[in-house]
Chimera marker file (.cmm) of the C-alpha trace (Angstrom):
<marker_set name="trace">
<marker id="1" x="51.188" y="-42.102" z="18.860" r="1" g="1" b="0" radius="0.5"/>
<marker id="2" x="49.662" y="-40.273" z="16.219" r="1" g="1" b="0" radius="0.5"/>
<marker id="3" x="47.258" y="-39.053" z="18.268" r="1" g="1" b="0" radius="0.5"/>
<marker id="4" x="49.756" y="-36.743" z="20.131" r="1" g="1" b="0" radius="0.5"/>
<marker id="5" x="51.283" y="-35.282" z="17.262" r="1" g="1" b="0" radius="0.5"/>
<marker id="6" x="47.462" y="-34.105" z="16.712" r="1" g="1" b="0" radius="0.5"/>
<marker id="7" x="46.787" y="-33.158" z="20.278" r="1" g="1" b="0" radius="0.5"/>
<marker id="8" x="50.249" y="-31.013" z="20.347" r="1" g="1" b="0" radius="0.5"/>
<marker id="9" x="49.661" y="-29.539" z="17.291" r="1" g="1" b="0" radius="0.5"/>
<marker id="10" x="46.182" y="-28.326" z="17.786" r="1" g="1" b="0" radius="0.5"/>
<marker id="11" x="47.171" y="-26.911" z="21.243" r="1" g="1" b="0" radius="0.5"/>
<marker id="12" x="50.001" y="-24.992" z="19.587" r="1" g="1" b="0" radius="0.5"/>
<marker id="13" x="47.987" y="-23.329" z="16.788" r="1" g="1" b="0" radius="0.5"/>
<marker id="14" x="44.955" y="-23.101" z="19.295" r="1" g="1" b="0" radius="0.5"/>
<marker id="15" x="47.358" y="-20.662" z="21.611" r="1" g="1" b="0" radius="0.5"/>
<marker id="16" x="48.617" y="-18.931" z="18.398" r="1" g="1" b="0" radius="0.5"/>
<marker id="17" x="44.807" y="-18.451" z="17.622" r="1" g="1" b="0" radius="0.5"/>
<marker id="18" x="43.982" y="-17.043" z="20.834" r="1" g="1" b="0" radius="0.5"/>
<marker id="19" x="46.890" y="-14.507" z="20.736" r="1" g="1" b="0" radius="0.5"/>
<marker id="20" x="45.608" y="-13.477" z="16.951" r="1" g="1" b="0" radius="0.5"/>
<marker id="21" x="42.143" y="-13.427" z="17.379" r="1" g="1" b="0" radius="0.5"/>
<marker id="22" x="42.841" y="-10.682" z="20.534" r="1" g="1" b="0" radius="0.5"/>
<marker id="23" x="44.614" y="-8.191" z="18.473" r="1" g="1" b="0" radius="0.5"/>
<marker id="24" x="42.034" y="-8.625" z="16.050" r="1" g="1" b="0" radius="0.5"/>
<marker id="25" x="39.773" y="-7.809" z="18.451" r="1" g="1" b="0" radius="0.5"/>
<marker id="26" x="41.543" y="-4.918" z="19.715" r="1" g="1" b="0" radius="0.5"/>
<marker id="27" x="42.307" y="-3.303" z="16.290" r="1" g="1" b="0" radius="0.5"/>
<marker id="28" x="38.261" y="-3.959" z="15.343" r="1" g="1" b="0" radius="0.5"/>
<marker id="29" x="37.089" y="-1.929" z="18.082" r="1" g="1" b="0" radius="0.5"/>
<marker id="30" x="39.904" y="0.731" z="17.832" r="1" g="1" b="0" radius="0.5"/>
<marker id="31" x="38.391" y="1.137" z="14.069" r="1" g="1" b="0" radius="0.5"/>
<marker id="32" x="34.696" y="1.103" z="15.076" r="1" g="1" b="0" radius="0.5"/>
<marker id="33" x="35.463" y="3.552" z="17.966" r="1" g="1" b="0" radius="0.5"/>
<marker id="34" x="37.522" y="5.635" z="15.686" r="1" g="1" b="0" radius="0.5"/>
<marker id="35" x="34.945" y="5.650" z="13.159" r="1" g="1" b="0" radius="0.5"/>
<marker id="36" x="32.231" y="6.541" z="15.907" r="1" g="1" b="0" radius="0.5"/>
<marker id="37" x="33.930" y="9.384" z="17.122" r="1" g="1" b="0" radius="0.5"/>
<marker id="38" x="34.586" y="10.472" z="13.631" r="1" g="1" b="0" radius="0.5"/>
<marker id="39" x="31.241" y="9.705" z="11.791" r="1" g="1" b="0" radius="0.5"/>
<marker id="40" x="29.017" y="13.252" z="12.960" r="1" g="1" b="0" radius="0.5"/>
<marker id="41" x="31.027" y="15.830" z="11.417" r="1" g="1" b="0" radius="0.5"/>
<marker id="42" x="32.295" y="13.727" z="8.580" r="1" g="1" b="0" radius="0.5"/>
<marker id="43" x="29.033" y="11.932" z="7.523" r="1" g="1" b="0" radius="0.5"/>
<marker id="44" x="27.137" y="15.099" z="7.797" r="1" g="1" b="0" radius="0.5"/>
<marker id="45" x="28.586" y="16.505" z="4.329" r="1" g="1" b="0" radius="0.5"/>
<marker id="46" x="27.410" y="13.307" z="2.894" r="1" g="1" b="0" radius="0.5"/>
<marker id="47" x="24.540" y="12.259" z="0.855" r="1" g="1" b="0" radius="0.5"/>
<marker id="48" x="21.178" y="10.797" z="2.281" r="1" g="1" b="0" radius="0.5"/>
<marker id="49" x="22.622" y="6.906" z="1.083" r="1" g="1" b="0" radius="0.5"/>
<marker id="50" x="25.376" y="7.123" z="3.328" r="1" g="1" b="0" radius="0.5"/>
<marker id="51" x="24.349" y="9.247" z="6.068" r="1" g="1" b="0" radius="0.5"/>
<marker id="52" x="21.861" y="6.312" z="6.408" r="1" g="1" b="0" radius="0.5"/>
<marker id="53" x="24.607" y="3.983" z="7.863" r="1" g="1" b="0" radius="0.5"/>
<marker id="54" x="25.188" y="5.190" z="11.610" r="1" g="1" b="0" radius="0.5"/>
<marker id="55" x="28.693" y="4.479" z="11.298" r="1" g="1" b="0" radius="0.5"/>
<marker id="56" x="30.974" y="6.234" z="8.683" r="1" g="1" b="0" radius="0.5"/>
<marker id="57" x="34.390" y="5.521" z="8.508" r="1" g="1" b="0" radius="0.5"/>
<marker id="58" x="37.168" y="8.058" z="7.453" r="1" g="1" b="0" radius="0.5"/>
<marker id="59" x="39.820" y="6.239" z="6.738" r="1" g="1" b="0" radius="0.5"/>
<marker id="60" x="39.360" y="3.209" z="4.494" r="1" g="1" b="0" radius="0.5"/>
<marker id="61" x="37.357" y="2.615" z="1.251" r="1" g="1" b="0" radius="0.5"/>
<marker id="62" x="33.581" y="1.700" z="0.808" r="1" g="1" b="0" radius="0.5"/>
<marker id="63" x="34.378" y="-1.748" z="1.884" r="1" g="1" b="0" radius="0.5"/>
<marker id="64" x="35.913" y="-0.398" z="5.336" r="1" g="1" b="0" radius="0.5"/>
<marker id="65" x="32.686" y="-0.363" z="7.412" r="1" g="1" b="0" radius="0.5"/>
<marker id="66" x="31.691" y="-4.078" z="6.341" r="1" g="1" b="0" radius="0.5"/>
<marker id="67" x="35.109" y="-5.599" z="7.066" r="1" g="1" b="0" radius="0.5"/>
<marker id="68" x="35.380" y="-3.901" z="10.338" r="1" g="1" b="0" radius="0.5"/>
<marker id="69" x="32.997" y="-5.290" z="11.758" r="1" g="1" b="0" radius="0.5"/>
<marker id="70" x="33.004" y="-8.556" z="10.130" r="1" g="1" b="0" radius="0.5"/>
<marker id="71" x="36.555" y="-9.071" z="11.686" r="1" g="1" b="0" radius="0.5"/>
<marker id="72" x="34.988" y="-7.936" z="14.919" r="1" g="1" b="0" radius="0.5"/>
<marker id="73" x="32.890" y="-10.695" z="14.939" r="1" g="1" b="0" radius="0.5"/>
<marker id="74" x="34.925" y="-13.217" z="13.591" r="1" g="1" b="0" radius="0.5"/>
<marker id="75" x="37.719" y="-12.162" z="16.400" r="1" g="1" b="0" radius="0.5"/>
<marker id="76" x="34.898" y="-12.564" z="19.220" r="1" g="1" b="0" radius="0.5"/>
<marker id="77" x="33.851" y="-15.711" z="18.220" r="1" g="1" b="0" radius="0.5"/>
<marker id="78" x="37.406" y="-16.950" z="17.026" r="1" g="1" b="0" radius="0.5"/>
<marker id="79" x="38.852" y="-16.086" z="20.365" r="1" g="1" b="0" radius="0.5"/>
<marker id="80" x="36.181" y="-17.973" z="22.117" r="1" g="1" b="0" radius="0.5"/>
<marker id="81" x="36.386" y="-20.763" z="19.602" r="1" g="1" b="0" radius="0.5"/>
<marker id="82" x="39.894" y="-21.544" z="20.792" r="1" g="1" b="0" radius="0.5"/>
<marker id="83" x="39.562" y="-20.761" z="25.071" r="1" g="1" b="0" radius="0.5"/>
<marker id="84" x="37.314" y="-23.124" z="24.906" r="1" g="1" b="0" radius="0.5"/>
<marker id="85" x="39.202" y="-25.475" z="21.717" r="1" g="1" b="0" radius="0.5"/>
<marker id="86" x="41.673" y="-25.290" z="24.071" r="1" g="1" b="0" radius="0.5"/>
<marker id="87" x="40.050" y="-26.993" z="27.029" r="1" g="1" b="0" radius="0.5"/>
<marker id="88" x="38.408" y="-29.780" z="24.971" r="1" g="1" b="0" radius="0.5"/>
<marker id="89" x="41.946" y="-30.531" z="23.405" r="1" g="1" b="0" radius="0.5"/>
<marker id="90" x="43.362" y="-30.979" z="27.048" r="1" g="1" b="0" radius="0.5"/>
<marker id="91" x="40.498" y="-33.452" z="27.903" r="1" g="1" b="0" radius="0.5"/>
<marker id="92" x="40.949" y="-35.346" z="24.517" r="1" g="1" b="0" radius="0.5"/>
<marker id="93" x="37.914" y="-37.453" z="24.281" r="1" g="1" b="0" radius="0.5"/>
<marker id="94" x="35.617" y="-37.754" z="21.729" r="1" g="1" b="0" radius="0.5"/>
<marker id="95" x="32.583" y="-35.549" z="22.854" r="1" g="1" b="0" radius="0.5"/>
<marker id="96" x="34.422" y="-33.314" z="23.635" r="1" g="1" b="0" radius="0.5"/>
<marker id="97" x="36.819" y="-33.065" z="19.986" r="1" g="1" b="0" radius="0.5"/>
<marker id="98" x="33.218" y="-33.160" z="18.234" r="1" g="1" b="0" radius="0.5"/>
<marker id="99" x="32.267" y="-29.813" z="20.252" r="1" g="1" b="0" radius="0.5"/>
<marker id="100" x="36.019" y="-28.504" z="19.737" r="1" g="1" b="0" radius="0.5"/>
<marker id="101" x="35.593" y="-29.550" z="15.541" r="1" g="1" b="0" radius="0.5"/>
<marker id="102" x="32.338" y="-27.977" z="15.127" r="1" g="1" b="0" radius="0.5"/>
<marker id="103" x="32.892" y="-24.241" z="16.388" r="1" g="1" b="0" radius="0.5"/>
<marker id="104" x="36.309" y="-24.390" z="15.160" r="1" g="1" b="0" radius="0.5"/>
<marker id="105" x="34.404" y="-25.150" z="12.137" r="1" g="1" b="0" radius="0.5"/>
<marker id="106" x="32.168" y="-22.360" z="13.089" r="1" g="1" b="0" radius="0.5"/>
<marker id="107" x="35.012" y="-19.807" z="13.643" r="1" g="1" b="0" radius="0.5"/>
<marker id="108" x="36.514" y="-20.756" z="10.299" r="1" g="1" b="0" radius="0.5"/>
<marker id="109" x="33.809" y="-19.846" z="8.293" r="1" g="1" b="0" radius="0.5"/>
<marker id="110" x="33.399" y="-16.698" z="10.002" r="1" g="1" b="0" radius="0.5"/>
<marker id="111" x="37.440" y="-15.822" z="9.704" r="1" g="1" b="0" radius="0.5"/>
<marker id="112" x="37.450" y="-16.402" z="5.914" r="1" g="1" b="0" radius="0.5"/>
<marker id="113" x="34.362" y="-14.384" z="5.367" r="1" g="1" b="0" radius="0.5"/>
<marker id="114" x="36.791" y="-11.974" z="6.790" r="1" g="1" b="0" radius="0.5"/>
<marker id="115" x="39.299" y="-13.179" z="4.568" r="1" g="1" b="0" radius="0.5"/>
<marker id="116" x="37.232" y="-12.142" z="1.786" r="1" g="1" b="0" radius="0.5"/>
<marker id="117" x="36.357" y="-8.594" z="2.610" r="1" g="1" b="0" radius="0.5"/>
<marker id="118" x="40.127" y="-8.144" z="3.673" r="1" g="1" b="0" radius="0.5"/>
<marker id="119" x="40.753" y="-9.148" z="0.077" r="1" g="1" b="0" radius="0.5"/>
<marker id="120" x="38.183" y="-6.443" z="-0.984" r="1" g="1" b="0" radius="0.5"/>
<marker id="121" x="39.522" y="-4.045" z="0.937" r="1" g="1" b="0" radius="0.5"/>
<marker id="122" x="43.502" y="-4.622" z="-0.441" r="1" g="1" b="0" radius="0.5"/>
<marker id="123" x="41.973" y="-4.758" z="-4.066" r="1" g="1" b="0" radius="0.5"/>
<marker id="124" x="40.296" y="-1.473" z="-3.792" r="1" g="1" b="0" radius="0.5"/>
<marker id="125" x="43.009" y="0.363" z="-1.872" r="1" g="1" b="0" radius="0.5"/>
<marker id="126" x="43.305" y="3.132" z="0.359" r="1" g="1" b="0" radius="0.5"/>
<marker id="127" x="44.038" y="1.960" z="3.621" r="1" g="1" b="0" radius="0.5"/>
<marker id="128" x="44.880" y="3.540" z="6.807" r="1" g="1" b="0" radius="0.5"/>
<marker id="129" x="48.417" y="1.956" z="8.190" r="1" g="1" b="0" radius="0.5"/>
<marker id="130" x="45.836" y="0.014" z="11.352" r="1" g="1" b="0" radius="0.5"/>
<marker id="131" x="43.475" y="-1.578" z="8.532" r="1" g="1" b="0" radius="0.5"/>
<marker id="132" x="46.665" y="-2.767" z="7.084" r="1" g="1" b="0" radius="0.5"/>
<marker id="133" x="47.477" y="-4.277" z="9.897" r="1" g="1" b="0" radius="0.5"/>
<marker id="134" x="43.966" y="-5.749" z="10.331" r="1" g="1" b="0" radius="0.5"/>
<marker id="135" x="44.003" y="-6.996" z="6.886" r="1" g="1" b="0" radius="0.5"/>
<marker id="136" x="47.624" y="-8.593" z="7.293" r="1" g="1" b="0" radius="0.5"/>
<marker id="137" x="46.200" y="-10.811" z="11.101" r="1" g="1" b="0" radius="0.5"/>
<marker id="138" x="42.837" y="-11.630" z="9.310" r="1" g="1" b="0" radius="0.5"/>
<marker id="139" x="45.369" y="-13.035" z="5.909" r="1" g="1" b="0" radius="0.5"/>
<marker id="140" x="47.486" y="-15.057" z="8.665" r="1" g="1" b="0" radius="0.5"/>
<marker id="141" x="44.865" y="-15.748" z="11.526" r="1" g="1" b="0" radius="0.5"/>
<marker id="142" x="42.464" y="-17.640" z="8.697" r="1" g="1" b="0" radius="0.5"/>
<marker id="143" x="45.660" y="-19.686" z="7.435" r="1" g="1" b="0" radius="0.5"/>
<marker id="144" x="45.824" y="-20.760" z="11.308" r="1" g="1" b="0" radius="0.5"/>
<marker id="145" x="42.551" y="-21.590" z="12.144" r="1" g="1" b="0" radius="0.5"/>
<marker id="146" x="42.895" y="-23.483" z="9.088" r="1" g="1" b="0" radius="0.5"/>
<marker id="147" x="45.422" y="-25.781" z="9.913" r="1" g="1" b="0" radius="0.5"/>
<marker id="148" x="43.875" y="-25.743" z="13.570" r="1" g="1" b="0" radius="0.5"/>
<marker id="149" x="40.694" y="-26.669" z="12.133" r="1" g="1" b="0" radius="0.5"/>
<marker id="150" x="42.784" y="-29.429" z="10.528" r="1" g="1" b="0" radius="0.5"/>
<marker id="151" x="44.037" y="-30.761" z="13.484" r="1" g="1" b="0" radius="0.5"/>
<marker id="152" x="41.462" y="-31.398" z="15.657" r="1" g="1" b="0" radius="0.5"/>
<marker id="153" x="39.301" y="-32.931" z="12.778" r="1" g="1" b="0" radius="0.5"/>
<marker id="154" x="42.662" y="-35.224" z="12.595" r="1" g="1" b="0" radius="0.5"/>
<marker id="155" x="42.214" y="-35.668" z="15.948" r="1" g="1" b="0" radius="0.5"/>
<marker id="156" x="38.728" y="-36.737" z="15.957" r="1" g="1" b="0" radius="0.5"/>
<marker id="157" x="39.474" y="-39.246" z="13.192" r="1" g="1" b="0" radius="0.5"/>
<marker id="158" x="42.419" y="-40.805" z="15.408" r="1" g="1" b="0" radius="0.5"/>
<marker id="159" x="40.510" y="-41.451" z="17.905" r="1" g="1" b="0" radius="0.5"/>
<marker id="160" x="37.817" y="-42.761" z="16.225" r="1" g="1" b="0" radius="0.5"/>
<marker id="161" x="40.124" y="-45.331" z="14.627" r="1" g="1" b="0" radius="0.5"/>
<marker id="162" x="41.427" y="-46.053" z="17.933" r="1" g="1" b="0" radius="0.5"/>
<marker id="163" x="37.605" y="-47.132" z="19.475" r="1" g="1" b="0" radius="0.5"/>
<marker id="164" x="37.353" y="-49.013" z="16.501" r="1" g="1" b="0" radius="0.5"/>
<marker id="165" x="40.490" y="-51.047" z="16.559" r="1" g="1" b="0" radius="0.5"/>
<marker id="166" x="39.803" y="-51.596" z="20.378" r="1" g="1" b="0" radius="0.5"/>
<marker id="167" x="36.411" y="-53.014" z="19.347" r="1" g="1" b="0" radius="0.5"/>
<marker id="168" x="34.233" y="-50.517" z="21.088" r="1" g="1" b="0" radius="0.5"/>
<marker id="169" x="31.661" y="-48.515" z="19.689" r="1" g="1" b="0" radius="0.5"/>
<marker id="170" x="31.927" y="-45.042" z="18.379" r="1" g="1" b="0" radius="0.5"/>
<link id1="1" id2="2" r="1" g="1" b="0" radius="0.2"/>
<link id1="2" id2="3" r="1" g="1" b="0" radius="0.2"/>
<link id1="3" id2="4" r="1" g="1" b="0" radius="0.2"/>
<link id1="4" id2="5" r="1" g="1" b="0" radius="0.2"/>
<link id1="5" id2="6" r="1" g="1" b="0" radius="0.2"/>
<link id1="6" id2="7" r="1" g="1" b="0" radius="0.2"/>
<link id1="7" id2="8" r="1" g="1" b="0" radius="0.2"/>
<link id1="8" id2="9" r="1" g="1" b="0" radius="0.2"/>
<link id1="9" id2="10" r="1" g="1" b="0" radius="0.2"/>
<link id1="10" id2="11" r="1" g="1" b="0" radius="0.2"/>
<link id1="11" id2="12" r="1" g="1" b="0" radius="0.2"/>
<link id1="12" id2="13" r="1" g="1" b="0" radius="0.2"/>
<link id1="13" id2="14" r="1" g="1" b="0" radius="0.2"/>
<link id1="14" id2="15" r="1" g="1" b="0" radius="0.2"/>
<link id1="15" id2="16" r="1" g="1" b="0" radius="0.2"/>
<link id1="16" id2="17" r="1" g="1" b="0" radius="0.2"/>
<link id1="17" id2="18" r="1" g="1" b="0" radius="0.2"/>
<link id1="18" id2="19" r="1" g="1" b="0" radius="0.2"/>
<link id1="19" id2="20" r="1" g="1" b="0" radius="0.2"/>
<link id1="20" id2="21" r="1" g="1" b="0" radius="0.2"/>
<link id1="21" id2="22" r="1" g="1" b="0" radius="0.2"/>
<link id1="22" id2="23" r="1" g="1" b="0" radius="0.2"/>
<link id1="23" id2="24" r="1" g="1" b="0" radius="0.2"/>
<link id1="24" id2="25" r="1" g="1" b="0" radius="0.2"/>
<link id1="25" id2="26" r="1" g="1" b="0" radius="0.2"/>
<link id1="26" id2="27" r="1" g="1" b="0" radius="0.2"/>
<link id1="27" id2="28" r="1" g="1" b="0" radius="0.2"/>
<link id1="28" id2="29" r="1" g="1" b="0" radius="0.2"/>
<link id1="29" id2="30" r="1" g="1" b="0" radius="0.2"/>
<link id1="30" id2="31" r="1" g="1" b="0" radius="0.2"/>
<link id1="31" id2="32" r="1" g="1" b="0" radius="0.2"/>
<link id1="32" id2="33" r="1" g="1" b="0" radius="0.2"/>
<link id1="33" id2="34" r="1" g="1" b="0" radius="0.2"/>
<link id1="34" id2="35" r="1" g="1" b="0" radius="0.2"/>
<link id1="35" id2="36" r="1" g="1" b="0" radius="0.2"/>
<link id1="36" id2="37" r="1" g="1" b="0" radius="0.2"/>
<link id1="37" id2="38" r="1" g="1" b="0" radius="0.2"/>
<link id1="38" id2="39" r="1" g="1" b="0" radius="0.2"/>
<link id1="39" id2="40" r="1" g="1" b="0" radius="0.2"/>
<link id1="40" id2="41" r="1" g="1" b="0" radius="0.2"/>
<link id1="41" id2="42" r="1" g="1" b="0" radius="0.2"/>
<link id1="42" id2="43" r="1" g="1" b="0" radius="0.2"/>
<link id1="43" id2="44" r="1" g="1" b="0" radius="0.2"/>
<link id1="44" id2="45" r="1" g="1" b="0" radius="0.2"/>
<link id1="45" id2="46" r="1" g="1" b="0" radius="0.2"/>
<link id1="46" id2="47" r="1" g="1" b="0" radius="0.2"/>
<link id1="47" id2="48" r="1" g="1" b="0" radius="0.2"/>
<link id1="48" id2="49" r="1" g="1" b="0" radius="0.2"/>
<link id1="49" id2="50" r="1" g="1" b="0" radius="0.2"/>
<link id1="50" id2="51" r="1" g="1" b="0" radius="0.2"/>
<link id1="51" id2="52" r="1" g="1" b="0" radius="0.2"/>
<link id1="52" id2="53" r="1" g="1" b="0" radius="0.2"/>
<link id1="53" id2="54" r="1" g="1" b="0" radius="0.2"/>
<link id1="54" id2="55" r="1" g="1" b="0" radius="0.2"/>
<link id1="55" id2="56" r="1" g="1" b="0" radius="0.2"/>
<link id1="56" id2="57" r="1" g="1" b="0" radius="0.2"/>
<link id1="57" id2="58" r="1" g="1" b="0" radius="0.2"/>
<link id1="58" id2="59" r="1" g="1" b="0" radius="0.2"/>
<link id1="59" id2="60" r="1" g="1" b="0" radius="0.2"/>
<link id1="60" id2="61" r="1" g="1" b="0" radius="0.2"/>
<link id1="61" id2="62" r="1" g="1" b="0" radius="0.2"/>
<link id1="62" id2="63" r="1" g="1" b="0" radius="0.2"/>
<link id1="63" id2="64" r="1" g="1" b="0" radius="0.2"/>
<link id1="64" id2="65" r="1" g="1" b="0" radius="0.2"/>
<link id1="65" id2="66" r="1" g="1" b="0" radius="0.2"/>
<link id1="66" id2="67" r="1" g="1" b="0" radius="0.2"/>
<link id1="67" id2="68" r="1" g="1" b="0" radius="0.2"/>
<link id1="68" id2="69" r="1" g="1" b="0" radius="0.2"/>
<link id1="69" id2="70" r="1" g="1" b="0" radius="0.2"/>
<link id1="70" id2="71" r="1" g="1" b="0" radius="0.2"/>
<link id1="71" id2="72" r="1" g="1" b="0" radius="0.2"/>
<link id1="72" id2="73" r="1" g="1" b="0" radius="0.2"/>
<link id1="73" id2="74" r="1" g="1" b="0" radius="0.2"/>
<link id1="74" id2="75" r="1" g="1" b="0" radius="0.2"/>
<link id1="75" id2="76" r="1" g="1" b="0" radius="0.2"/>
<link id1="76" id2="77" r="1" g="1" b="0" radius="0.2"/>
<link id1="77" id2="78" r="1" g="1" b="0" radius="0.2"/>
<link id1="78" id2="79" r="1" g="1" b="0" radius="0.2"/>
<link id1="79" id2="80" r="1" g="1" b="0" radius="0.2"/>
<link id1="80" id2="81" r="1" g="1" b="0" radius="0.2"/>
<link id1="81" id2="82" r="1" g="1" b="0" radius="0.2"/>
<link id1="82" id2="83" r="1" g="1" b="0" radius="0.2"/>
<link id1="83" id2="84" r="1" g="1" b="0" radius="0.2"/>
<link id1="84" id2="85" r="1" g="1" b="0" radius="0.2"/>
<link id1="85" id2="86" r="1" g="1" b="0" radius="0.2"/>
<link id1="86" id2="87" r="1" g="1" b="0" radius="0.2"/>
<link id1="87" id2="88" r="1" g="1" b="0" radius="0.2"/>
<link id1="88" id2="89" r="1" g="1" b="0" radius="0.2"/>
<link id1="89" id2="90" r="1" g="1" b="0" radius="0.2"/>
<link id1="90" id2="91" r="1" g="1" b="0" radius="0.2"/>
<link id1="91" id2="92" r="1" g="1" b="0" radius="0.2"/>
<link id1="92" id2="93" r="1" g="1" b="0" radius="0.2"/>
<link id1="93" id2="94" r="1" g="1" b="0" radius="0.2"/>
<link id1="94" id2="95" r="1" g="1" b="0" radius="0.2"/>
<link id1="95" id2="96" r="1" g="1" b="0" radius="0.2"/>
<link id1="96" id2="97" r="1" g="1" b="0" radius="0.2"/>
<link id1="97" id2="98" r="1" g="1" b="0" radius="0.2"/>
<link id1="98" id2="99" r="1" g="1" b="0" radius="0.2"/>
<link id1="99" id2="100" r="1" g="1" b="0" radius="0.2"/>
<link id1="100" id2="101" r="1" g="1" b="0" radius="0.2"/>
<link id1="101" id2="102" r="1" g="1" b="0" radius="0.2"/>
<link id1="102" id2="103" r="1" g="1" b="0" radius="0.2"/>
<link id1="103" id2="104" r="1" g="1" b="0" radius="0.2"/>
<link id1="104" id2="105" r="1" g="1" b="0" radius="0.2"/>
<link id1="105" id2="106" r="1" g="1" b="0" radius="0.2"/>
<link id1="106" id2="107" r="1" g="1" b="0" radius="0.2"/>
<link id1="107" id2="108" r="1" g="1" b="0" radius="0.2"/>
<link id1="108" id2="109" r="1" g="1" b="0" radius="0.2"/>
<link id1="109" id2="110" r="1" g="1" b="0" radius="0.2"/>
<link id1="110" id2="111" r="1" g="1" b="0" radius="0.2"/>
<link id1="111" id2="112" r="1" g="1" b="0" radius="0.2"/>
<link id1="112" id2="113" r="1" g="1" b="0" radius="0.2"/>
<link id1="113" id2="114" r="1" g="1" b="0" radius="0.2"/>
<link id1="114" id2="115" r="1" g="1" b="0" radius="0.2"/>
<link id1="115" id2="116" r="1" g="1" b="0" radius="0.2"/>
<link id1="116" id2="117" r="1" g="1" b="0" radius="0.2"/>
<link id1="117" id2="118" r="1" g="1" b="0" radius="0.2"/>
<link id1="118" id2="119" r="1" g="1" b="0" radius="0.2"/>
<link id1="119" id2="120" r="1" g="1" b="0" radius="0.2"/>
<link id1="120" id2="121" r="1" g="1" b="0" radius="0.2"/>
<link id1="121" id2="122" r="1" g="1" b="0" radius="0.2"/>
<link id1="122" id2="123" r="1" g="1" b="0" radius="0.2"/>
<link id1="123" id2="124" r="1" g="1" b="0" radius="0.2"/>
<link id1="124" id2="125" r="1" g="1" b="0" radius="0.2"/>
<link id1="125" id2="126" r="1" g="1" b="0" radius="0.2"/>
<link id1="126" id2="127" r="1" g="1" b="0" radius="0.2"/>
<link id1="127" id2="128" r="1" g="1" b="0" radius="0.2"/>
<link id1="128" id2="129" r="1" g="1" b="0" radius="0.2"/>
<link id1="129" id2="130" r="1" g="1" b="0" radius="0.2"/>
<link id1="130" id2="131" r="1" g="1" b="0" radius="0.2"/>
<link id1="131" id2="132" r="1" g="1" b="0" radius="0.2"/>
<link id1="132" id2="133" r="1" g="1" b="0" radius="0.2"/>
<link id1="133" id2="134" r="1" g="1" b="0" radius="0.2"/>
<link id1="134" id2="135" r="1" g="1" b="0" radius="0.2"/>
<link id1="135" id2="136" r="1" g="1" b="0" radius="0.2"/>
<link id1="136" id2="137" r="1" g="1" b="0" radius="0.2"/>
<link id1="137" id2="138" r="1" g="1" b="0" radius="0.2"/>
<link id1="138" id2="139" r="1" g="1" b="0" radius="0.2"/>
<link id1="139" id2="140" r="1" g="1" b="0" radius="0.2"/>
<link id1="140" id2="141" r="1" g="1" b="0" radius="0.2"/>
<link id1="141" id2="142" r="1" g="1" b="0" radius="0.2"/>
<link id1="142" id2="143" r="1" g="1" b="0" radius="0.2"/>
<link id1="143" id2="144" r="1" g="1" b="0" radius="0.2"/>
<link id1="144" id2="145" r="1" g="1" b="0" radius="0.2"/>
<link id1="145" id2="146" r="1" g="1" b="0" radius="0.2"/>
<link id1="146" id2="147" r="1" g="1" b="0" radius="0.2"/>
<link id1="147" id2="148" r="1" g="1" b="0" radius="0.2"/>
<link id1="148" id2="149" r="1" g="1" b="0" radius="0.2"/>
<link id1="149" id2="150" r="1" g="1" b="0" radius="0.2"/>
<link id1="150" id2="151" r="1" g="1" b="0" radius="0.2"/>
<link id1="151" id2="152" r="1" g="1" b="0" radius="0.2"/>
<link id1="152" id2="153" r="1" g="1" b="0" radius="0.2"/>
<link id1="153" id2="154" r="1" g="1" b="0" radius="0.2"/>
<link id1="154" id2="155" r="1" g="1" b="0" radius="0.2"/>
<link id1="155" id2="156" r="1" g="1" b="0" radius="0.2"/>
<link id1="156" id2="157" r="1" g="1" b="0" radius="0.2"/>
<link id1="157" id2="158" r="1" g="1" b="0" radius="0.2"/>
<link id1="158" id2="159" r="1" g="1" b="0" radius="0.2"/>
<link id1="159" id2="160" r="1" g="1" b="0" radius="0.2"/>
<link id1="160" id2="161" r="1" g="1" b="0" radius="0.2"/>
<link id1="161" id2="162" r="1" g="1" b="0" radius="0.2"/>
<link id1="162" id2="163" r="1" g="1" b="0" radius="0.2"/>
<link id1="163" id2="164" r="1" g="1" b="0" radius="0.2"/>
<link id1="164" id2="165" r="1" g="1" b="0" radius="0.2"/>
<link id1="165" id2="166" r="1" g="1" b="0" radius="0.2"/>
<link id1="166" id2="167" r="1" g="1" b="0" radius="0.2"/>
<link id1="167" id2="168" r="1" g="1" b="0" radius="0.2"/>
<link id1="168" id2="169" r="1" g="1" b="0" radius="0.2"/>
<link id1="169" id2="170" r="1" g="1" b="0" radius="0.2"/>
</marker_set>
């Protein structure tokens, strides 16, 4: 019985996850595109230190360039983290939870790194209205993957119990 309240809530924040981790995605590469088309005739009035980095971004702070694409790769892997979260959960064995606990795992790490630069980036200030918005769906999406990392650990540990009750071996 317990089990399902696991296995529902994991799907739920796993969808939620999905959805998040796509307009992270899409706001990352608007920013790195932006900041592509923008970085020859703004990093050329630059010094040598930061002409060095091929991408300069306009808008944003010092702290811009490394968040950016940080989030990028924490949305790639987060959103692949829960397609495939998602079908593990629905098969609901215990191979397949370990996989779905370990890059969730995985994809947590990666968001709060995130987390941390998003944090940077709100401390130092400046922001264009879009890295807001980035900063705001990193803030949530880690709290998520969080409570979805949660869950399917909760999961794994349910049914675990279960094998053991039922005499079986783990």
């Amino acid at each position: 019985m317990a089990s399902e309240g696991a296995r529902s809530t994991a799907l739920i924040l796993l969808v939620l996850n999905l959805i998040l981790y796509f307009i992270v995605i899409v706001i990352a590469s608007w920013a790195i595109n932006h900041g592509i088309q923008r970085s020859r005739e703004t990093a050329s009035v630059l010094s040598i230190p930061a002409r060095i980095f091929p991408i300069y971004f306009p808008m944003g702070n010092v702290a811009t360039g490394f968040f950016v694409i940080l989030s990028l790769l924490a949305g790639v892997v987060g959103f692949t983290t829960s397609l495939t979260g998602l079908n593990n959960v629905f098969q609901w064995n215990l191979a397949n939870l370990n996989s779905a606990a370990f890059s969730s795992l995985a994809s947590f790490s990666l968001t709060h790194l995130a987390l941390g630069l998003a944090c940077k980036e709100i401390q130092l200030g400046y922001t264009d209205p879009n890295l807001r918005t980035l900063e705001t769906i990193t803030i949530i999406v880690s709290g998520t993957q969080m409570f979805s990392t949660c869950a399917i650990h909760a999961g794994v540990e349910n049914l675990i119990g279960q094998i053991r009750t039922r005499g079986g071996r783990v």
